[in-house]
C-alpha positions in Angstrom: 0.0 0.0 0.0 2.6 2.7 1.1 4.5 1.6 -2.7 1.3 2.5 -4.1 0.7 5.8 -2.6 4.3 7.0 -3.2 3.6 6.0 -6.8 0.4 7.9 -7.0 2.1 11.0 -5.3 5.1 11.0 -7.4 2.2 10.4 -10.4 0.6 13.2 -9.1 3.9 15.7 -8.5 5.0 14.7 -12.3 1.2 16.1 -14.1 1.8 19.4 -11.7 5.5 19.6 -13.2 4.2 19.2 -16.6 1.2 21.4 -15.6 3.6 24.3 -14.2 6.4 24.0 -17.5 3.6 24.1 -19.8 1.9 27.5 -18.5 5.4 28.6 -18.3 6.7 27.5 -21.6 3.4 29.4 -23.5 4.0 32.7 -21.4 7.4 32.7 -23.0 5.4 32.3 -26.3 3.6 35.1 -25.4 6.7 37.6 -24.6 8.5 36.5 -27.8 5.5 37.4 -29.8 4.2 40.5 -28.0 7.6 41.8 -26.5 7.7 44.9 -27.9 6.2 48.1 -27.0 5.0 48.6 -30.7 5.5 47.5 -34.1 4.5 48.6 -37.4 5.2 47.5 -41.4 4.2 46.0 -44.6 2.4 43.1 -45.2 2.3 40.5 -48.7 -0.2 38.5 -48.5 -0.2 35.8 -51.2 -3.3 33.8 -51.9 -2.2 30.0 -53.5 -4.5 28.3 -54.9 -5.0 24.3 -55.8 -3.4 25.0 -58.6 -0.6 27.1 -57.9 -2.1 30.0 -59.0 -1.2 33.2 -57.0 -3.0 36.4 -55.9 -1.4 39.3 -54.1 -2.8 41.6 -51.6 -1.0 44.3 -49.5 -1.4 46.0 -46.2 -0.5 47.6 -43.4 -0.2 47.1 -40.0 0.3 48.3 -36.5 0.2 47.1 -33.3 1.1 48.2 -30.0 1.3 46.5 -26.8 -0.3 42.5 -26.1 -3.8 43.7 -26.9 -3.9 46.8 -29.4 -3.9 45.7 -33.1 -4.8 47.9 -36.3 -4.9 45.8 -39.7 -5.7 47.8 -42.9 -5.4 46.5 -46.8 -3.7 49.2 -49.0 -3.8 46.7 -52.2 -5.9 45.6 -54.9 -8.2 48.5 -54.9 -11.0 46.0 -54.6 -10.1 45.3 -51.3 -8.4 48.8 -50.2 -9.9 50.0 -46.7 -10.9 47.0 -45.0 -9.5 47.0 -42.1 -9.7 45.5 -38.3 -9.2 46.9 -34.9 -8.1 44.0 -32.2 -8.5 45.6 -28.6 -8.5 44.4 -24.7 -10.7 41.5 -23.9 -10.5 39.7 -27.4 -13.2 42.5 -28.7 -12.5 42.8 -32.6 -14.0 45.7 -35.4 -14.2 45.2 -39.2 -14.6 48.2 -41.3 -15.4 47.7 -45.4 -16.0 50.9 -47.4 -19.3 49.1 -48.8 -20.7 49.1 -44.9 -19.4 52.8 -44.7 -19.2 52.2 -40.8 -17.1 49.9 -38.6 -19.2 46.6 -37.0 -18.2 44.8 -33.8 -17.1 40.7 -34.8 -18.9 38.5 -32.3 -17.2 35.5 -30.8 -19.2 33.0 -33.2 -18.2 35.2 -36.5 -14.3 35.2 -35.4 -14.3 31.7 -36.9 -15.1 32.4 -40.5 -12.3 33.1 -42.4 -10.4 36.8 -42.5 -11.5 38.2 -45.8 -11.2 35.7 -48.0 -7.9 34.0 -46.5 -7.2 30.9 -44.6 -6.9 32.8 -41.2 -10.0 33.4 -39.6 -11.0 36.2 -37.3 -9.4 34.5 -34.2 -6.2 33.6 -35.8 -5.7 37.4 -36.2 -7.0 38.1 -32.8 -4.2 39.9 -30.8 -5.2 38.2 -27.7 -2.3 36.5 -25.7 -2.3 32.8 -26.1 -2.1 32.1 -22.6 -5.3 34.2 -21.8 -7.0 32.1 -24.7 -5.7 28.9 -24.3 -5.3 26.0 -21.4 -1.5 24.2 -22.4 -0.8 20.6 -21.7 3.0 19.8 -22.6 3.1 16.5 -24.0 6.7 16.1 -26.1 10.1 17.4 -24.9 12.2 16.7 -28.0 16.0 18.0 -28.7 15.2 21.2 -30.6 11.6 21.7 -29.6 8.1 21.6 -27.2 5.0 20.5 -28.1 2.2 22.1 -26.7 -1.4 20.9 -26.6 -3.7 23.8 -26.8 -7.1 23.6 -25.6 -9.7 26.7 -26.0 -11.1 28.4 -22.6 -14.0 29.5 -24.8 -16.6 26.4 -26.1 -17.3 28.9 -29.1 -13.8 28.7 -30.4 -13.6 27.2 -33.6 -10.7 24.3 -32.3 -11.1 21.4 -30.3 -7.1 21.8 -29.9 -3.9 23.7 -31.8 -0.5 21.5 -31.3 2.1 24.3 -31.1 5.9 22.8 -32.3 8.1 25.6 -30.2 11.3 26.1 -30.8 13.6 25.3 -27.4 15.9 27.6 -27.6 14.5 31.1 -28.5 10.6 30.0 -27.7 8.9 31.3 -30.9 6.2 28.7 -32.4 7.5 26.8 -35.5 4.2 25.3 -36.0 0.9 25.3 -35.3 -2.1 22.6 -36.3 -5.4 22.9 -35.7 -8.4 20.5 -35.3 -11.5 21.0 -35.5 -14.5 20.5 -33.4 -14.8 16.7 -34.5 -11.0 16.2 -33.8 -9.4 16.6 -37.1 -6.8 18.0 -38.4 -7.8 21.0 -40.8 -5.4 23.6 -41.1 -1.7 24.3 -40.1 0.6 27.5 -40.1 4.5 27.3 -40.1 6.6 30.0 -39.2 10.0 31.5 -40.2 11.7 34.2 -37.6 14.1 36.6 -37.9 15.9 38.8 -35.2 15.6 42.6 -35.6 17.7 44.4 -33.2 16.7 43.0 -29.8 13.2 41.5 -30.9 12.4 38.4 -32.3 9.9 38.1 -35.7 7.9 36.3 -37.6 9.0 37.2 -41.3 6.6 34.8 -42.6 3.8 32.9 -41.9 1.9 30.3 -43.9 -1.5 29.4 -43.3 -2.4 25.9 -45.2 -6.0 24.9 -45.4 -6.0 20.9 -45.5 -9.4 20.6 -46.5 -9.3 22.9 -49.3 -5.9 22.5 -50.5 -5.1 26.2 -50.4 -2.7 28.5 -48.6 -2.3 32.0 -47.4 1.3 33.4 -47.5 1.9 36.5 -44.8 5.2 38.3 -45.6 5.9 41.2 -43.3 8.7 43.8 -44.8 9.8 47.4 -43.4 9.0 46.1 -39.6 9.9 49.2 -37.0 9.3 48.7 -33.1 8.7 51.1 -31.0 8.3 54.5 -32.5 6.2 55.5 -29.5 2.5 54.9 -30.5 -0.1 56.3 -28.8 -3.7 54.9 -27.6 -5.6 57.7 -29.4 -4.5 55.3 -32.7 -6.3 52.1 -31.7 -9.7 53.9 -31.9 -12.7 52.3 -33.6 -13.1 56.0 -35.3 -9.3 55.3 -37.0 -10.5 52.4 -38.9 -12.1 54.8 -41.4 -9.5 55.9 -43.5 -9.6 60.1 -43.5 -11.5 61.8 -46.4 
């Protein structure tokens, strides 16, 4: 009896280990990829179809802090002025010249997909992962974690994300997503580059499984922290001035 409880204890101190080293290993996540005070650039974004076939889009963005995010396409004129607004608490605004007026995203809506891509609205949510997601480490390898990702919100639009993390400097080097019936459906890799003192992400690329299609974001020109100020992350800002 007394081999079995010390078993169960030491059962029981290893899945609060694990427990404590996951939380911890997906708020370093969460400082890599939110570190700096601000950031601003350029963004490609390159549509790949079935095919091959390519379409480009262009935008800019700027975002400042964990929480503040403002997204706005500059190219094809067809889709020049749409633009989002990620603030604190997950709440996220969509603008599109043919509304003429910025509307709120709901929770259920952040799961259809950003604009004709393969992110959807909660991929581009600004939201720290930690404050979105409950982690379970379930691989130590020799160059990376993996993370099992469980959503804190039942209208999430994943049963799970598996994040591969890179041990060393802690940014994600993949991410896949299942769905609500347990399958795998989509899955982003990422390439990082160091710029000055911060880390990243030069490129990400969304693939969708089902449909055999892929979104390409390139981000060009990246600047951090030029000191911006609240009064830009205003639902009043997504309009573009006349």
């Amino acid at each position: 009896m007394k081999n079995i409880l010390i078993s169960l204890l030491a059962i029981f101190m290893f899945a609060g280990m694990q427990a404590q080293d996951a939380h911890g290993l997906l708020a370093k996540l969460d400082n890599i990829m939110f570190s700096p005070k601000d950031k601003q650039g350029k963004i490609s974004i390159i549509l790949v179809d079935k095919d091959g076939g390519e379409k480009l889009r262009e935008a800019e963005m700027f975002q400042k802090g964990r929480d503040k995010k403002l997204f706005r396409y500059t190219k094809p004129e067809k889709q020049a002025g749409i633009a989002t607004l990620s603030l604190p608490g997950g709440v996220m605004w969509l603008y599109m010249p043919a509304f003429g007026k910025p509307k709120k995203i709901t929770l259920l809506a952040k799961s259809q997909a950003f604009t004709g891509t393969d992110f959807s609205y909660e991929d581009m949510a600004t939201q720290p992962y930690a404050e979105r997601y409950y982690p379970i480490l379930t691989e130590s390898r020799e160059d990376a974690y993996l993370l099992e990702l469980t959503p804190r919100s039942e209208k999430s639009n994943y049963s799970k994300v598996i994040v591969t993390m890179d041990k060393t400097n802690f940014y994600p080097i993949k991410m896949e997503y299942f769905d609500n019936g347990g399958k795998k459906f989509k899955e982003a890799t990422y390439a990082y580059e160091k710029i000055g003192k911060y880390w990243n992400a030069k490129e990400v690329v969304m693939t969708n499984l089902k449909k055999n299609h892929s979104t390409k974001i390139r981000l060009t020109d990246i600047v951090f922290d030029q000191g911006l100020t609240d009064d830009f992350f205003t639902v009043e800002n997504l309009k573009p001035a006349e």
